[in-house]
C-alpha positions in Angstrom: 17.3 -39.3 -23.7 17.0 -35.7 -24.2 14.4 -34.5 -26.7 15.8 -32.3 -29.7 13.7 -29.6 -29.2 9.9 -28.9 -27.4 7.1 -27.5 -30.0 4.8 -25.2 -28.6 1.6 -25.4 -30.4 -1.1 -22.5 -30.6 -3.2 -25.2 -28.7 -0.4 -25.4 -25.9 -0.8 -21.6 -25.6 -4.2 -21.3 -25.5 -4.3 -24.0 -22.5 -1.4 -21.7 -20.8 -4.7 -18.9 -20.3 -5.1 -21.3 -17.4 -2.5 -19.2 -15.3 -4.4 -15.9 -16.2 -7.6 -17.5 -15.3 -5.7 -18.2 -11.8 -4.8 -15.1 -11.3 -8.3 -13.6 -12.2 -9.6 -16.0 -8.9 -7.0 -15.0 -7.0 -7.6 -10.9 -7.9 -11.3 -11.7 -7.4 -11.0 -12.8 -4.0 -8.7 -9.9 -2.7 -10.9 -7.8 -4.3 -8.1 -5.9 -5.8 -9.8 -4.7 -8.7 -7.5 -5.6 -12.0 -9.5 -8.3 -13.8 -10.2 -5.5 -16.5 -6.6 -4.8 -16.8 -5.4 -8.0 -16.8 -8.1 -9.1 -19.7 -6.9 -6.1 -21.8 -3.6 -6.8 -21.2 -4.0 -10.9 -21.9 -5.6 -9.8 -25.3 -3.3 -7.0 -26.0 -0.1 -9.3 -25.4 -1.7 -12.6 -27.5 -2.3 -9.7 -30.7 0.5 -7.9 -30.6 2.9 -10.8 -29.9 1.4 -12.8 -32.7 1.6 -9.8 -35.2 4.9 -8.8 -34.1 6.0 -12.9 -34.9 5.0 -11.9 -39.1 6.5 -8.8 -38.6 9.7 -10.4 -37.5 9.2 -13.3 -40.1 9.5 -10.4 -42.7 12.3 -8.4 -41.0 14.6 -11.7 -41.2 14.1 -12.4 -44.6 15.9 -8.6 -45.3 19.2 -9.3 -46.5 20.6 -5.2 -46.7 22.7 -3.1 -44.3 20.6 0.1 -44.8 17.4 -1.8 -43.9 19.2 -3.0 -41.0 20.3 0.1 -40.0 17.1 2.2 -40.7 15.4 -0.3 -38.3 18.3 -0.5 -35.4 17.9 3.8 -35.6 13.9 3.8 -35.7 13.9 1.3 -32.8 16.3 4.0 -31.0 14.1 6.8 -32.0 11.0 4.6 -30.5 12.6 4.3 -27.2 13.7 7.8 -26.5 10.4 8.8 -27.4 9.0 6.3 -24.9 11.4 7.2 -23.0 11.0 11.0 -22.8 7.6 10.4 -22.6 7.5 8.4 -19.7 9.3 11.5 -17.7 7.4 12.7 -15.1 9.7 15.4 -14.6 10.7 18.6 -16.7 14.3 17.7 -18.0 15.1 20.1 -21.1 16.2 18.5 -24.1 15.7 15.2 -22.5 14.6 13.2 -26.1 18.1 14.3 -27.0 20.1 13.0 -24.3 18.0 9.8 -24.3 18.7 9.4 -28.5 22.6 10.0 -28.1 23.1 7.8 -25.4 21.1 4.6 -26.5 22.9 5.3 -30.3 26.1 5.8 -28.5 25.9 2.1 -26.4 24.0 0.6 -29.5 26.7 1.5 -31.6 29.5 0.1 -29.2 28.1 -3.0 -27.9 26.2 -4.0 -30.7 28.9 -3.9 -33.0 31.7 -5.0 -30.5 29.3 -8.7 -30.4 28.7 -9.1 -34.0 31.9 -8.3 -35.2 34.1 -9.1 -32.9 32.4 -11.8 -30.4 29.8 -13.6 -32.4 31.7 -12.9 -35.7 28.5 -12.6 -37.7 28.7 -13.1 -41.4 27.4 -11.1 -42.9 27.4 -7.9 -39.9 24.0 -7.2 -40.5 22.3 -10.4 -40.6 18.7 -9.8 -38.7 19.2 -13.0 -37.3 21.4 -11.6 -34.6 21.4 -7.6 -34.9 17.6 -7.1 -34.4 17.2 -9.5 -31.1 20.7 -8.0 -29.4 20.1 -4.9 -30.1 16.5 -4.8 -28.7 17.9 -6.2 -25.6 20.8 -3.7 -25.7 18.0 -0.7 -26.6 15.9 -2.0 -24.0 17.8 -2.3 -21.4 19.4 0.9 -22.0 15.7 2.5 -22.2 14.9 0.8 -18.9 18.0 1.9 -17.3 18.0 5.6 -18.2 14.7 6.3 -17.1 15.5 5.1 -13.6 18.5 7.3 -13.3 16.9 10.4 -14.7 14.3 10.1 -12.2 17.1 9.8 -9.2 18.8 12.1 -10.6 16.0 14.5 -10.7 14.9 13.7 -7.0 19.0 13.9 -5.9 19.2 17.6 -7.6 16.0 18.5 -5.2 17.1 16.8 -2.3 20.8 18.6 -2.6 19.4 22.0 -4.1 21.0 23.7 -1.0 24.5 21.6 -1.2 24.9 22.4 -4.7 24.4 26.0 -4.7 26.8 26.2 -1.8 29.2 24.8 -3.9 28.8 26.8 -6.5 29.4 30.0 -4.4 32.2 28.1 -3.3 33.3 28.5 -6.4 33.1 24.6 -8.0 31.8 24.0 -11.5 28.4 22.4 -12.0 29.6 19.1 -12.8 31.5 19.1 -9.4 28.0 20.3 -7.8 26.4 17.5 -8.8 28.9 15.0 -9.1 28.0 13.5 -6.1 23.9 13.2 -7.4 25.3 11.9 -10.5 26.9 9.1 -8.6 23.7 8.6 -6.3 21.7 7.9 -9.5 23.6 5.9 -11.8 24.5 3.6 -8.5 21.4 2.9 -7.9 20.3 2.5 -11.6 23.2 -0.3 -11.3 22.2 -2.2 -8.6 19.1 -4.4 -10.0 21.9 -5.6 -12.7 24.2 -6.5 -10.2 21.6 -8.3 -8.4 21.1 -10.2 -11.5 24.9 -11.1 -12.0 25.0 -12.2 -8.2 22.3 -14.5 -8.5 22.1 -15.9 -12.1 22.2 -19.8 -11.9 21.5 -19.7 -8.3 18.3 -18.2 -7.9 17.4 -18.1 -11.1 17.6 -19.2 -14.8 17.4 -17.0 -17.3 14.5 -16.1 -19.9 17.0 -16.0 -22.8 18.9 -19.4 -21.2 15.6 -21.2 -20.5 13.9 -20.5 -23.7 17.5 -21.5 -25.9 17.4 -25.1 -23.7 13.8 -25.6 -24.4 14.4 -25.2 -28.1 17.3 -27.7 -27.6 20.5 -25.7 -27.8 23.3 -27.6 -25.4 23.1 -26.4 -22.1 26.7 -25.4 -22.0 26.1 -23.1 -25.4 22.9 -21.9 -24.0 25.3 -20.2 -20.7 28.2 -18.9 -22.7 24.9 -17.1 -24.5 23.5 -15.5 -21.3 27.2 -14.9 -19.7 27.6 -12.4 -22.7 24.2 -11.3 -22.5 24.7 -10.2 -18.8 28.1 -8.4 -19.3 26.6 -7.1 -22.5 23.3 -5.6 -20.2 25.7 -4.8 -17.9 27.8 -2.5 -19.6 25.1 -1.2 -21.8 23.6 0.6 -18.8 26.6 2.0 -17.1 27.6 3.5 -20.5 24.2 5.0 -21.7 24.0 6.4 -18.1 27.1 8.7 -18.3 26.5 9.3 -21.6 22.8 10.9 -20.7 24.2 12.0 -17.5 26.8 13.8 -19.2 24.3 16.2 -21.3 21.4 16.1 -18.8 23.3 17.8 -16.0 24.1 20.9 -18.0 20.5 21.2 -18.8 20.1 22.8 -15.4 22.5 25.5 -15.4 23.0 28.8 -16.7 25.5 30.1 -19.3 27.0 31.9 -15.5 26.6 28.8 -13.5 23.8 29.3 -12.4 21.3 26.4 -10.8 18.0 26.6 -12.8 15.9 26.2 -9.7 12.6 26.4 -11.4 13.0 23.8 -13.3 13.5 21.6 -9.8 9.7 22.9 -9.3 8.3 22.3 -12.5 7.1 18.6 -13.6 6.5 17.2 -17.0 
């Protein structure tokens, strides 16, 4: 007999600090030097975890589109900061580019599920829009960032192949057409790893937590089938998008390749 659902008490979690104590021996004796960091970072995820759980209690209890929608667009605004932020390399108008194209997918994803997949009543309900689209924002932050940064080490690895096309005579978004693909293939290819071994290698966080709270195994799957096609697409499409404005960011108003800005680093 399967039980309805499993109830994690604070008591349960506090016994889980076995694992980090593990770890600790296991740092300890190959003298790796982390056991600070991973102390701060077991406190740091317990506090912020635990406050973001009232925070979230509060958020649901919103019943109003424009709430919604101011916090969907300040999450967005968070992550291209983080985003930008993160960059190691000098990409102009970079926040930009990262805003437009995380809107652009939140926008089309996000509302292709609730209104058209999940058919959520009302639209807005936090219940649904806040957790998909911080997976959709996420992932589309995560994603983003890797390309950029291939893109960026593509553009100085084919400095010389683009500027002989442009004497050539191509257009910069010929020139670099080929980096472009480089870097959103192999943005892609941890997601595809994921779709070619899901339920094979492994279960997923999403599936495994939805069983352990007692949702039918069968539910639990159609969930995480949509949520991988959903991740999926979210990156592809936020790619191009940021792709699309970041390129032109390196060339002249005469077609010109900004070299310097191949030298210069964030």
């Amino acid at each position: 007999m399967k039980p309805d659902f499993y109830v994690l008490t604070w008591n349960d979690v506090l016994v889980s600090l076995f694992f980090i104590a593990f770890s600790i021996f296991l740092i300890k004796k190959w003298k790796l030097g982390l056991e600070k960091t991973l102390l701060i970072g077991t406190l740091r995820t317990f506090v912020q975890l635990t406050l973001m759980g009232y925070v979230l209690t509060w958020f649901f209890d919103q019943q109003h589109w424009a709430f919604m929608l101011s916090l969907l667009i300040a999450m967005i605004f968070i992550a291209s900061w983080e985003g930008t932020r993160r960059q190691k390399n000098n990409i102009p108008h970079f926040f930009a580019a990262m805003l437009i194209s995380l809107l652009g997918a939140a926008i089309l994803i996000l509302g292709t599920i609730l209104l058209f997949i999940l058919d959520v009543e009302p639209w807005y309900s936090p219940y649904a829009a806040i957790p998909i689209g911080g997976m959709i924002i996420g992932n589309g932050l995560n994603s983003t960032s890797l390309t950029a940064n291939r893109f960026m080490g593509e553009l100085k690895h084919r400095e010389g192949e683009i500027e002989t096309l442009l004497a050539l005579g191509a257009t910069p978004k010929l020139a670099v057409y080929d980096a472009m693909k480089a870097s959103i293939h192999a943005a892609l290819i941890p997601n595809i790893n994921g779709m070619m071994t899901v339920g094979l290698v492994q279960l997923p966080g999403v599936m495994t937590g939805q069983i352990l709270a007692g949702i039918d195994p069968l539910i639990a799957v159609r969930y995480q089938i949509m949520i991988m096609y959903m991740w999926f697409t979210t990156a592809t499409l936020a790619n191009m998008i940021m792709l699309a404005i970041v390129y032109r960011q390196f060339f002249t108003n005469k077609m010109q390749l900004r070299r310097e800005l191949l030298r210069n680093e964030a």
